[in-house]
N, C-alpha and C positions, 0 to 999 in steps of 0.2 A: 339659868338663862344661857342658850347658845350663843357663842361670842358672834357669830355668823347671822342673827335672826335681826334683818334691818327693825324689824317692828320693835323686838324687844331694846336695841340700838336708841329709837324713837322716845320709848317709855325714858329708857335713863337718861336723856339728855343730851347723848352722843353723837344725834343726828338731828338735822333741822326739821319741822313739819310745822305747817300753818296749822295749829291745834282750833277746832270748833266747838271743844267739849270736857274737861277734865272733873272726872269725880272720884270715890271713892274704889280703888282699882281698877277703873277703866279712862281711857284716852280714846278722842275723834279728834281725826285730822283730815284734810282734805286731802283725796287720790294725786297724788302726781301725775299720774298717767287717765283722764277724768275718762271714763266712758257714757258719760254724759254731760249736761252743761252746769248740773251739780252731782257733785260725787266725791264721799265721803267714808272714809272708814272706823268703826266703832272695833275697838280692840281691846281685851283683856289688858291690864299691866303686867300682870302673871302667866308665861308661858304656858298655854296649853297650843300643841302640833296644830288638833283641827275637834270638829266638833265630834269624832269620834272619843277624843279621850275628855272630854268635859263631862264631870261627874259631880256640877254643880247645877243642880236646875235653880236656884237661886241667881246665881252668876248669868245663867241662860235669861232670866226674865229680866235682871238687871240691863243685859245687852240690847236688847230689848226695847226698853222703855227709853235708852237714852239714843238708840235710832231714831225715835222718835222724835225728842226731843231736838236731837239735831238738825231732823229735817224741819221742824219749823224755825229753829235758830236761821236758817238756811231760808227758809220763807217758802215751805212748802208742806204747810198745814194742810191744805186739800187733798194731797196725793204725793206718795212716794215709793220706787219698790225697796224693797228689804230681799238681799239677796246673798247665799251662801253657799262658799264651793268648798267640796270635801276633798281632800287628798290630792295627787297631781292628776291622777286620775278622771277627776271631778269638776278640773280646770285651774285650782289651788297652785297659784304659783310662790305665794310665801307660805312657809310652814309654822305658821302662826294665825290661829283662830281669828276672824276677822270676819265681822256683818260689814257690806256695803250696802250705803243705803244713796241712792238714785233718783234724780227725779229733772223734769225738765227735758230737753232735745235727748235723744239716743245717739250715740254718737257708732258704740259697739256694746258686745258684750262684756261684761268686765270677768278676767279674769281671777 
């Protein structure tokens, strides 16, 4: 774990998040920064950078299905987007694998 990676900070307890979701290696917390009127992040508990280094397609479908879940935790079973930024390049501003999942008013893009 980078001592530096607020996400992974997140996972061990270090830092506060409104958590939406805790399972078996993975945590959802709601965005601090919302670029919508729900906005949520689904995150590995195990450092991976971004989805180029994820060489878990297991781990990928698990991320997955608790977007999901979240978004109707969140009360938005009819529609939500699922959205993923690679690298800084890509818009990725934390260096830690993360699905946003979105739904409700757009406020911006999330980066």
């Amino acid at each position: 774990m980078p001592d530096d990676c607020v996400f992974c900070r997140i996972v061990a307890g270090e830092l506060p998040a409104n958590v939406v979701l805790r399972e078996e290696g993975i945590i959802a917390f709601l965005d601090i920064h919302p670029a919508a009127s729900t906005h949520a992040l689904v995150v590995p508990e195990r450092h991976i950078d971004d989805l180029r280094q994820l060489d878990d397609a297991q781990l990928w479908l698990r991320l997955a299905q608790a977007a999901h879940k979240v978004a109707e935790e969140l009360g938005h079973s009819d529609g939500y987007r699922f959205y993923v930024s690679v690298g800084a390049g890509g818009g990725q501003t934390v260096p830690h694998l993360h699905v946003h999942v979105l739904a409700g008013e757009m406020r911006r893009l999330p980066a």
